[in-house]
C-alpha positions, 0 to 999 in steps of 0.5 A: 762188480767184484774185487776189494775195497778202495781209497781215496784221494778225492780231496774234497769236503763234498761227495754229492749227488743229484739223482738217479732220474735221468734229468735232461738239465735243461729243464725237461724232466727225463724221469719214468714215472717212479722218478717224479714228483707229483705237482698239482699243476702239472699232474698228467691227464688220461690224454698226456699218456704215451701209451699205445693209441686208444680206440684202435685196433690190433695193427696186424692181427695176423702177425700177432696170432702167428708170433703167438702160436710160435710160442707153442713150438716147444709144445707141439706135442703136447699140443697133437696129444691135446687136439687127438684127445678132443678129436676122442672126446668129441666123437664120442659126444658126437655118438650120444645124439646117434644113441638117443635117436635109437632109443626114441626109435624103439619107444616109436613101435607104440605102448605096450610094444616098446623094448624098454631093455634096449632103450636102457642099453641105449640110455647106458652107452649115452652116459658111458659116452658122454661122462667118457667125453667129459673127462677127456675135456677135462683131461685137455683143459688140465693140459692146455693150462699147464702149456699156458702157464709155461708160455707165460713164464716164457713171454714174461722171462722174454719181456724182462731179458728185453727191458735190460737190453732197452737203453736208458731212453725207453724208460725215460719216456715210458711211465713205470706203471704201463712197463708193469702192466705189460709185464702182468695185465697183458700177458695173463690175458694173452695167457689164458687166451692160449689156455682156455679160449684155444682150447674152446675154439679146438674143441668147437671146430671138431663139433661143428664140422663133425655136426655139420657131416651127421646132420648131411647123412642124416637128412639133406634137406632138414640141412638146409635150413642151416643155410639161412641161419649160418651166413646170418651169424657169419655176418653179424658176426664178422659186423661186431669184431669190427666194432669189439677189436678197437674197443679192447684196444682202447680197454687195454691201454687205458687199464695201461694209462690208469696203473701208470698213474697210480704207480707215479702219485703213489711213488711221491704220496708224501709230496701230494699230502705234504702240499694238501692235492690229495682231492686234486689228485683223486679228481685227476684219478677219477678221470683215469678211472672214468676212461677205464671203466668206460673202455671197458664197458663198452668192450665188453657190452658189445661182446657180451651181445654178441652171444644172446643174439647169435643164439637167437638165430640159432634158435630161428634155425630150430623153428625151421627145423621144426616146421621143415622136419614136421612137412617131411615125416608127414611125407614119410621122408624122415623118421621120428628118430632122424629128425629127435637125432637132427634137433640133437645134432643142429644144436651141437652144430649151433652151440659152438658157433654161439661159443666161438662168438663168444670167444672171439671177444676174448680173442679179440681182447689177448689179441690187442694185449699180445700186441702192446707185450710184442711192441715191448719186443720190438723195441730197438733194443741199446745199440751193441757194442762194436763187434771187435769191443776191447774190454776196459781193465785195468783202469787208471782213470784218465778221462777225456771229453773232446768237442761233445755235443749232446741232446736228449731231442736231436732237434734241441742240442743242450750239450754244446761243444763240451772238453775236459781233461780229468787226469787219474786220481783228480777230483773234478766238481761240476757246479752250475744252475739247474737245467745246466747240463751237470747230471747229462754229463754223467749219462754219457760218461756212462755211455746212458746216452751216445753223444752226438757229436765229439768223443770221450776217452777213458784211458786213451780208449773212446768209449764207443770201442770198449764193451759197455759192461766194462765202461759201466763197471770201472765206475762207482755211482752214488747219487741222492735219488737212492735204490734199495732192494727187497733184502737184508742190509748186508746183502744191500751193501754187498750187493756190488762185490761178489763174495763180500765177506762180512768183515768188509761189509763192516768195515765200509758201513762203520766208515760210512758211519751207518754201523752203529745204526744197523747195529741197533736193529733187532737183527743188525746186518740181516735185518730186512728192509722192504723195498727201495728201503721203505723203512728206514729213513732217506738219510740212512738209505744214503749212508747204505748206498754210500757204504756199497760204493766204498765196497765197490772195486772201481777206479772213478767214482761219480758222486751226484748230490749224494750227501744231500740227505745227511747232516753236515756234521755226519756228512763231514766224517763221510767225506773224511772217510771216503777220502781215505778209502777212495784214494788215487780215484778219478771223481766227478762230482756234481754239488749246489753246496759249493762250500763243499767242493773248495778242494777240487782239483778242478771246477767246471762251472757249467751254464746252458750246456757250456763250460762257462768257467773252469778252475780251482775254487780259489781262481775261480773267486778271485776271477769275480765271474758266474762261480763267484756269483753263485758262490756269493747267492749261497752265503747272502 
């Protein structure tokens, strides 16, 4: 996207444009969310949305954990420091029950005998220990977030370099707001799953197992009792992740559903009030809603029940404990001292696994979110160009579409049969009814979509031969569905050419007429302007998109509808502008306003997939055929 300005022959009175929403021309709307237009008829519910299932679970919950733990490669070291650090910080926890059973065990010699020097000593290495473990905790909490915040960054960068590979049809078929969700919602879950819940689970590993050994070399028997309490958590446990799993699948995607939404009515908020739907949409608002907060009540109150009941029978394990300890110190078995350190121990051995219940609803929950952001990297990414791809250079711009068949469902052909001849330099206008086929025709110009049938040529050169890059770059698009970005106005209309000098950035926007406009803002050409130009009107939002295709160094030029949001006086000089500047260019041109495009070279009248009709506008008028008919509708 480089090189100097250019000049034009188009020799005709319209530079149209339609938009840039990918509309199939058959009357199927091929549009992201971003692109629609909000109807109150046909305003989608929660059930219309593509998303992933709602209500099911994970679909290879082991697939899913292992591609995540391979995101912590790059960390395996930092992850062995992190796991001896806990094997530390929990050896040392594991020693205060050790310490407190000493203690109780010099206080046991009766009044007036108890050593209170060395139950102070136990009492300091207790709060040496312990204070110790928790700053080593904090020390692997502090470690684990920054691995987790790195991996984010990781799987996000992951996510974004695979969205630009995906073709044209992905975002056709998936709304805005679902993509965004994955790109944000899920991956910060996933990400603090890593973060805190891996680190939970680490942590609550070592203690149960270094609990599970004391409590055995304490007292075999009192151990025991861990077999009644223990296979009733496991399953019980094992008997709500199958009902949690589904449920924060189902939470997942309807939060996905519920910001697709809002993100398509949003994008067209002055058609909703233009037409007075406000209280049709908020009713169809609150049924996402609804969905969401159901999902995410049920989820969540069966995980959230998970861990009062688990610790309920936790609490079952110490009254048998109690009963059992209080039989074998009647016996002389144990001693006051192994049964204070076995009660300190089965709840160290407890606690955890009432953790661990916990958090497996939250693993459960990053589970089925790192499977929506994995769904996104498995997605079939554009196919790549040919191995030997020649790169398109030096264009002249002799275009050639032989015998194409096309259609966005391979059940339903809307391109049938389709050849054209646009030798360089030419102007050729493509007119015909909406749901004809005009703007299908561009996309695979562009090669957006492949066709089905037949070939096209630019220069001799089947576009399936050359690299995609360079079919896309010798072409300049201005269509009348604009995009601006987040930035100043010169960096907007730079933003094709590299290294643009402001003087040629001037140069394009007084020939686009917008110059004395900018020039009347408080900071002229580095004024910002927010995004998708949110602050200027969509006439001069045209006129910048306009002035960056003049700028642009391309030998065909594809004009969808592009002055449609001008006046006719302005839209005159720019077309008197762009001829000059764009001469010797091969430009396609789609219009409605045929009185705009009676100096083409060529027009192509296009009806139901099929050029019905072809020709200059005067032969095509005098053939009193469909060109006449419409012409004719525009002027009755």
């Amino acid at each position: 996207m480089d090189k100097d300005t250019r000049k034009s022959t188009c020799s005709t009175k319209d530079f149209p444009g339609k938009n840039n929403q990918r509309q199939s021309d058959n009357g199927t709307d091929h549009r992201t969310a971003a692109g629609h237009e909000p109807n109150a008829q046909t305003a989608r519910k929660p059930t219309d949305n593509p998303a992933p299932a709602k209500g099911t679970k994970p679909k290879d919950r082991r697939g899913t954990f292992l591609r995540l733990i391979r995101y912590t490669a790059n960390y395996k070291y930092i992850m062995i420091l992190a796991l001896f650090l806990c094997l530390v910080s929990n050896v040392m926890a594991l020693t205060g029950p050790i310490l407190a059973g000493k203690a109780i065990a010099e206080a046991e010699a009766g009044v007036g005998q108890v050593n209170f020097a060395r139950v102070l000593y136990y009492a300091k290495l207790m709060l040496i220990f312990y204070v110790a473990s928790s700053l080593i905790t904090l020390a692997i909490n502090f470690i684990m977030m920054n691995v987790g915040r790195k991996i984010g960054q990781q799987m996000r960068t992951d996510v974004f370099n695979k969205l630009m590979k995906l073709p044209v049809r992905y975002f056709d078929q998936n709304a805005a707001g679902d993509i965004i969700s994955h790109v944000s919602y899920d991956i910060d879950v996933t990400c603090v799953c890593i973060s805190t819940d891996l680190t939970q689970i680490m942590t609550s590993v070592v203690t149960v197992v270094g609990s599970l050994a004391m409590m055995i070399y304490i007292s075999p028997p009192l151990t025991l009792t861990m077999a009644v309490t223990i296979p009733l958590a496991t399953i019980y446990t094992k008997h709500m992740s199958g009902i949690t799993r589904p449920l924060f699948s189902r939470r997942s995607a309807a939060y996905g559903a519920m910001n697709g939404y809002v993100e398509e009515i949003f994008s067209g908020q002055k058609t909703v009030l233009a037409y007075a739907q406000e209280n049709t949409f908020l009713d169809h608002y609150e049924e996402y809603n609804q969905e969401a907060t159901e999902s995410f009540y049920k989820a969540n109150y069966y995980g959230m029940t998970m861990g009062p009941t688990v610790g309920s029978i936790n609490n079952l394990g110490l009254a048998l404990i109690g009963i059992l300890g209080s039989l074998l110190y009647m016996g002389g078995a144990v001693t006051l001292e192994h049964i204070s350190s076995f009660v300190l121990y089965s709840r160290k051995f407890s606690g955890p696994i009432n953790e661990i219940s916990n958090v497996v609803t939250q693993i459960f929950s990053a589970l089925s979110a790192a499977e929506r952001v994995f769904h996104i990297l498995d997605e079939t990414e554009e196919i790549p160009d040919k191995e030997n791809a020649a790169v398109l250079s030096d264009v002249r711009g002799d275009v050639k579409i032989q015998d194409v068949s096309f259609g966005y469902d391979p059940q339903k052909t809307i391109i049938h049969h389709f050849s054209l001849d646009a030798d360089a330099g030419k102007l050729i206008a493509i007119v015909g009814p909406t749901g004809a086929g005009k703007t299908t025709i561009i996309n695979l110009l562009m090669r957006f979509y492949d066709v089905d049938e037949g070939q096209i040529f630019v220069d001799q050169n089947e576009i399936r031969d050359v690299t995609r890059q360079s079919l896309r770059r010798a072409y300049a698009m201005v269509l009348q569905d604009t995009w601006l970005f987040n930035g100043t106005i010169y960096e907007n209309i730079a933003y094709g050419k590299e290294g643009a000098t402001r003087e040629e950035v001037i140069a394009v926007a007084k020939a686009a007429k917008i110059h004395h406009y900018i020039m009347q803002l408080p900071n002229g050409y580095d004024t910002i302007i927010g995004e998708d130009g949110g602050n200027i009107s969509k006439g001069q939002k045209q006129l910048l998109t306009i002035a960056r295709a003049m700028l642009y160094d391309a030998r065909m030029l594809i004009l969808d509808e592009a002055t449609s949001n001008v006046d006719t006086g302005t839209e005159r000089q720019i077309q008197a502008a762009m001829r000059e500047l764009m001469a010797d260019k091969t430009c396609f041109v789609i219009a409605h306003r045929l009185s705009t495009i009676q100096n083409a070279d060529r027009i192509l009248v296009v009806d139901q997939g099929n050029i019905v009709e072809q020709g200059t506008h005067s032969e095509l008028i005098a053939q009193k055929g469909f060109y006449h008919k419409l012409y004719a509708s525009q002027f009755e």
